[in-house]
C-alpha positions in Angstrom: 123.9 119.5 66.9 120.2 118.9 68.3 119.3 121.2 71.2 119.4 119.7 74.6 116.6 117.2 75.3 116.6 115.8 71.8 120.2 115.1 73.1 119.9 113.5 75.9 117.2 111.2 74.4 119.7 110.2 71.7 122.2 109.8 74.1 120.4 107.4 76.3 118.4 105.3 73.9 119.5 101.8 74.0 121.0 102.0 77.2 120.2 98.4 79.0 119.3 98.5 83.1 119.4 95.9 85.0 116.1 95.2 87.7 118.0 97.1 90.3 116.6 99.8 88.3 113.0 100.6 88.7 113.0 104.2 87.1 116.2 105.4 84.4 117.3 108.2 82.4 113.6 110.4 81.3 112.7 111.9 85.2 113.9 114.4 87.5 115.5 111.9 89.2 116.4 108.2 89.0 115.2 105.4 91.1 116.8 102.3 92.1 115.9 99.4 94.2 117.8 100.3 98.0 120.3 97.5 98.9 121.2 95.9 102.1 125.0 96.3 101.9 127.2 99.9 102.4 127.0 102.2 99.3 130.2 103.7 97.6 130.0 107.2 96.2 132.6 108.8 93.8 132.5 111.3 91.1 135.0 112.2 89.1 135.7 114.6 86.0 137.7 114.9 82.8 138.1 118.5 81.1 139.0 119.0 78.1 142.8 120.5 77.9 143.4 119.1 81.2 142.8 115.6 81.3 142.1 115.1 77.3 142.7 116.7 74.1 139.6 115.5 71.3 142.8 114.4 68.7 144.8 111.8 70.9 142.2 109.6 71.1 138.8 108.0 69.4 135.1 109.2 70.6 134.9 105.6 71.8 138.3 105.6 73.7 137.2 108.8 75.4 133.6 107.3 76.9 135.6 104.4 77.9 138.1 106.3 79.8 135.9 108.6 81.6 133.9 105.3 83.0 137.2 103.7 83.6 138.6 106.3 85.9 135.1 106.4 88.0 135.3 102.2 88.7 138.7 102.7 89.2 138.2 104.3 92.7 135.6 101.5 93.6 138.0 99.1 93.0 140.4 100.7 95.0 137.8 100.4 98.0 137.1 96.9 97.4 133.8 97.7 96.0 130.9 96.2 92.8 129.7 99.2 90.9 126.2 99.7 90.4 124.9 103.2 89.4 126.2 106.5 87.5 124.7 109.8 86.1 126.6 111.8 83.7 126.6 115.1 83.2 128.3 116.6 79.9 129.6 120.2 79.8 129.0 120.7 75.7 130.6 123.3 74.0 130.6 124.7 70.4 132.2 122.7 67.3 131.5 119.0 68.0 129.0 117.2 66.3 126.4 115.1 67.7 128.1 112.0 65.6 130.9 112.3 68.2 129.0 112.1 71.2 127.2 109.0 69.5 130.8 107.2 69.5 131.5 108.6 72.6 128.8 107.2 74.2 128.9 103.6 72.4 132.2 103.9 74.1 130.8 104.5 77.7 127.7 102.3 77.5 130.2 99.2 76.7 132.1 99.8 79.2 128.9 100.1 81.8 127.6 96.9 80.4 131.2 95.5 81.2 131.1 96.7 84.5 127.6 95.5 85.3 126.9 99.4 85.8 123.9 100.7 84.8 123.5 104.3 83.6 120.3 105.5 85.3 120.5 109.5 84.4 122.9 112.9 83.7 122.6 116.7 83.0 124.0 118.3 79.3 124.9 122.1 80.1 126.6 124.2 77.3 130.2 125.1 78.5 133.8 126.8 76.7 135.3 123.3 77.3 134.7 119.9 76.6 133.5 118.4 80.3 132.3 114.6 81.2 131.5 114.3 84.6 130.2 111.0 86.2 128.7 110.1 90.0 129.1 106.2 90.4 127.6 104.1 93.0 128.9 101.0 94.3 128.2 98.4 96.3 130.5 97.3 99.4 130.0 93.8 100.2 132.5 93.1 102.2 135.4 94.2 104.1 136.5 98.4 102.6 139.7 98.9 101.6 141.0 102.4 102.8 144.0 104.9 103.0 144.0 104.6 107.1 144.2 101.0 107.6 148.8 100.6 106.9 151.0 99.7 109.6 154.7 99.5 110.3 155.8 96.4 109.2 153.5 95.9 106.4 154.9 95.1 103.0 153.6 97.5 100.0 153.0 95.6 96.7 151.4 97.3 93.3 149.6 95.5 90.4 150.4 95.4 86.9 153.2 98.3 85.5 153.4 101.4 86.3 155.1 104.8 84.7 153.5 103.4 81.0 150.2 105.5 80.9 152.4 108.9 81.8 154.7 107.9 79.3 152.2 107.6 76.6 150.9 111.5 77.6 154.2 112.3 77.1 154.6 110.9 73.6 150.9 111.9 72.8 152.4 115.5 74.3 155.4 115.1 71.7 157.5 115.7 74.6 158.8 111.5 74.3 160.0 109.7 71.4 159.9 105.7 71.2 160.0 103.2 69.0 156.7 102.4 66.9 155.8 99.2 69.1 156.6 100.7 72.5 154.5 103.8 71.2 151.8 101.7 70.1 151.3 99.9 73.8 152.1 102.7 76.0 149.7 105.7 74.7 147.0 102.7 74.5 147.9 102.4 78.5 146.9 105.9 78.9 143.9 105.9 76.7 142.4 102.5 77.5 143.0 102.3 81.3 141.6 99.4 83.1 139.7 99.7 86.6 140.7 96.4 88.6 137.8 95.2 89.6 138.3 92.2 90.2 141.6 92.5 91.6 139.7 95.0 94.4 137.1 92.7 95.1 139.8 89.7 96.1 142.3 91.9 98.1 139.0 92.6 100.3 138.5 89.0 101.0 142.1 89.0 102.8 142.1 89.9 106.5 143.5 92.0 108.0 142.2 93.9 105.1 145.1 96.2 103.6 145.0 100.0 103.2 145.0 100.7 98.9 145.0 103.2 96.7 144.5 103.0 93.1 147.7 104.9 91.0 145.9 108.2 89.4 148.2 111.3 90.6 151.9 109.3 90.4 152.7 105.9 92.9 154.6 108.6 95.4 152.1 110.9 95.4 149.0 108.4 96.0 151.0 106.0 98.4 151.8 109.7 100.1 147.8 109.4 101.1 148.2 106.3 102.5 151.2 107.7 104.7 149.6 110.6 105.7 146.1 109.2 106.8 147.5 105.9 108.4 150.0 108.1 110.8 153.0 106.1 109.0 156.4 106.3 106.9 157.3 104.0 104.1 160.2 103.1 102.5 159.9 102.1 98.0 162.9 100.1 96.8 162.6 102.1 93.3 164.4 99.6 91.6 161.9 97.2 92.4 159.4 99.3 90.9 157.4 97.2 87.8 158.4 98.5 84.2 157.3 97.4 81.1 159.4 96.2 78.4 157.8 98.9 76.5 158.9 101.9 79.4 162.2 100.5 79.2 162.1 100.8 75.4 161.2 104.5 75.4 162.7 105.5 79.1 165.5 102.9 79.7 165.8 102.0 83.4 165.2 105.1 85.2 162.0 104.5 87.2 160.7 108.4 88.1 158.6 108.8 85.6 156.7 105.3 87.1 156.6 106.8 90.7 156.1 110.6 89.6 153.4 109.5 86.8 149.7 109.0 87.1 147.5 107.2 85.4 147.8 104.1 85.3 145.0 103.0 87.7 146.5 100.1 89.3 146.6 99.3 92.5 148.7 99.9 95.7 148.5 97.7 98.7 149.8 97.4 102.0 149.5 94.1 103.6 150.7 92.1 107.0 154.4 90.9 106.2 154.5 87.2 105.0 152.6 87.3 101.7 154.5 85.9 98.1 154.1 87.8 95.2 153.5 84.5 93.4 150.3 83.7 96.0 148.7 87.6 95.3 148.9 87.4 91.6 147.4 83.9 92.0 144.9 85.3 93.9 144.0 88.7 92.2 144.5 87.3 88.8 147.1 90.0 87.6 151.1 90.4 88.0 152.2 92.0 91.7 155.4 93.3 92.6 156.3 94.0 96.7 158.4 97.1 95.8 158.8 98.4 99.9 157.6 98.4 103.3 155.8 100.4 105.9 157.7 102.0 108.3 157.3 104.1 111.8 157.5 108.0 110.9 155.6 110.1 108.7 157.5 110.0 105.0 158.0 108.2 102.0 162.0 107.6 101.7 162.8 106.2 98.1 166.4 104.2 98.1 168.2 102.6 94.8 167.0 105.0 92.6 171.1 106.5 91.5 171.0 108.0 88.4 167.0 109.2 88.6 166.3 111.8 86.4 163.8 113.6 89.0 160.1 115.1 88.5 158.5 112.6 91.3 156.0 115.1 92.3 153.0 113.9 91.0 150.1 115.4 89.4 147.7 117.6 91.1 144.6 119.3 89.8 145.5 123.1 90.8 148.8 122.8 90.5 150.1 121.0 87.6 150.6 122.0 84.1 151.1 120.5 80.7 
């Protein structure tokens, strides 16, 4: 392993910034061209033996997946990331060839994003640690957590429940068969931020409230119940499953709304939209699996024969 600086340098060469960026990765500090709109700011971290272990996954898979999570919470607020700095926590036993892959996996997946990587901080640590800050652009309306109201109608993208149950089979605590296997542990490791999907549910007005799916659908639509001053009811047999859940889970659905993961989105809209005219629209499958209500909880109905363990994950809580 190099020391620290000839790291870094390593790290960062052939990183490609964009002319929003008049000073990168090399200073004490970045600088980058000030824009007219709103700025996002997130940061977000992934420890190893709490988010990650370094055998579930490639180098590659791993950079991807801690950009992934960061532009997931722009999308989320309807946002166009711009900016990160990464800061690595290094500890001893991993080779300098690993943070090459790692790295090849994170700068693709900035160039994807249009996201240029302008600076960081290596620090020697007992764990594994990637850290990222990611700015974003807001160009139009935001999306936020405070905006539902009774009578809206809650819809999610995508699948849900998949990337939980490929921890679980990566966790040897779920067996399924090879090709289930195969697509839902590559749903945890190879999550995808929806941009795009963000950027057109902020072009619809009233804007809705949404949340991207990290912590379990219950848990994070929780947020949204809490900080709009509303109840909601889920239909959980409504809830999106894949064929590949179903392979490995059959059709119980609380391992989609417990789960986390799988960084779709959630979204609470004015009463009167068609599934078929939202996934038109944001490009991906959407499913209206409830409604917002008057009160102050999330009631889940249909869901006889649930095997429990809807609680969600939290940081300070949780445990493998």
């Amino acid at each position: 392993m190099p020391g620290e600086f000839e790291l870094i340098e390593r790290l960062c060469a052939g990183i490609t910034l964009s002319k929003r960026t008049i000073l990168g990765p090399g200073d004490d500090c970045a600088i980058i061209a000030s824009r007219r709109s709103r700025m996002l700011v997130t940061i977000d971290s992934m420890v190893e033996g709490v988010h990650f272990r370094l055998g579930w996954g490639t180098p590659r898979e791993l950079g991807r997946r801690a950009l992934a999570v960061n532009l997931s919470d722009i999308a989320a607020m309807g946002g166009v990331p711009a900016f990160c700095v990464i800061n690595l926590a290094v500890r001893r036993g991993i080779d300098a060839a690993f943070f090459d892959n790692m790295y090849r996996g994170l700068k693709a997946a900035a160039r994807a994003a249009g996201v240029d990587v302008v600076g960081g901080n290596i620090t020697r640590a007992d764990q594994l640690a990637i850290t990222i800050a990611l700015l974003g652009d807001l160009p139009g309306a935001a999306l936020r957590r405070d905006s539902a109201r009774a009578g809206d109608e809650i819809f999610v993208t995508g699948t849900v429940g998949d990337a939980a149950a490929g921890l679980r089979i990566l966790q040897g605590k779920l067996h399924a068969p090879v090709r289930a296997r195969s697509f839902l542990v590559s749903r945890f490791l190879n999550p995808a931020a929806r941009l795009d999907a963000g950027r057109a549910l902020a072009r619809i007005r009233p804007a809705p409230a949404a949340i991207d799916l990290s912590d379990g659908l219950l848990q994070d639509l929780g947020h949204i119940v809490e900080r709009s001053g509303v109840g909601a009811e889920i239909d959980a047999q409504a809830v999106p499953l894949s064929p590949a859940y179903r392979a490995a889970l059959g059709d119980d659905p609380s391992l989609a709304l417990g789960g986390g993961e799988d960084y779709e989105l959630l979204f609470c809209t004015s009463a009167g939209h068609r599934e078929r005219d939202l996934a038109r629209r944001l490009g991906l499958p959407v499913t209206r699996i409830g409604k917002i209500v008057k009160g102050r909880s999330v009631t889940v109905i249909g869901n006889r024969g649930a095997s429990g363990g809807m609680r969600g994950f939290d940081q300070l809580r949780s445990r493998d």
